[in-house]
C-alpha positions, -999 to 999 in steps of 0.1 A, spaced: 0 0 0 14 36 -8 15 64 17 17 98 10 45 118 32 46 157 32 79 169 40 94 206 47 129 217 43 126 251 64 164 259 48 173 247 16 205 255 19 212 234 53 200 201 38 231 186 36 237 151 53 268 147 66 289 129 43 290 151 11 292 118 -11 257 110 2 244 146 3 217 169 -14 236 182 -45 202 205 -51 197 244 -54 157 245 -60 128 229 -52 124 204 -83 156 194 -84 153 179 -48 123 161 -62 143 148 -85 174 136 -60 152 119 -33 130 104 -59 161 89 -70 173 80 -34 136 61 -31 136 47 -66 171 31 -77 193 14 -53 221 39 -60 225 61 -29 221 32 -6 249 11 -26 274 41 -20 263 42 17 271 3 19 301 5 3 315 33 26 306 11 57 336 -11 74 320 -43 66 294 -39 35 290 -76 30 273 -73 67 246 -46 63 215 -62 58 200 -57 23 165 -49 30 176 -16 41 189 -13 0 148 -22 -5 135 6 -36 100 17 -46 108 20 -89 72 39 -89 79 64 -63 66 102 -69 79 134 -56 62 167 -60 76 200 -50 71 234 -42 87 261 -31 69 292 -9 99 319 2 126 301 5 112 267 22 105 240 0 77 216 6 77 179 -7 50 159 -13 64 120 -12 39 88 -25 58 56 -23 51 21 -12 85 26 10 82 20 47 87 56 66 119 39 80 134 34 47 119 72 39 136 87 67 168 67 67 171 79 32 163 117 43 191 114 66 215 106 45 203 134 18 196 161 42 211 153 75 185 170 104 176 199 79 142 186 75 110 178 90 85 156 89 47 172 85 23 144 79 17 110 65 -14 95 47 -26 71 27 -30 75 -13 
């Protein structure tokens, strides 16, 4: 079943995770959509996170897990961006990914079902 997670970056510019391999590259609200509906979609971002771990054979796969139909919407209202997240992703794998993407630059609004 899909859920529908709305999302605010309050600060753009501060959504940065930690490790600038794994980081938001974005300047603007639909090229975020377009990273993190990467990050949810192809196993890309989690494969560099594995590989960057001490032992990558031991982290367990189903955190790799990908939604290929995942949907991002965004807008932008000043200088917050808003997105609007469908995927059939658990909110773990959601916010894991967030994490990695945007460090604690980003908040969680709501969650719903489509």
């Amino acid at each position: 079943m899909s859920k529908r997670f709305f999302i605010t970056l309050p600060n753009p510019s501060a959504a940065r995770g930690s490790d600038p391999e794994l980081a938001f590259q974005a300047h603007g609200a639909e090229a975020f959509a377009r990273e993190l509906r990467e990050a949810l979609a192809s196993p890309a971002l989690f494969e560099r996170w594995r590989d960057r771990q001490d032992d990558p054979d031991a982290v367990d796969p189903r955190l790799g897990e990908v939604d290929p139909d995942a949907g991002v919407r965004a807008r932008q209202k000043d200088l917050v961006i808003d997105l609007e997240v469908d995927t059939t992703l658990p909110g773990e794998i959601l916010r894991q990914r967030l994490r990695w993407l945007a460090g604690s630059a980003w908040q969680l609004r709501d969650v719903g079902e489509t």
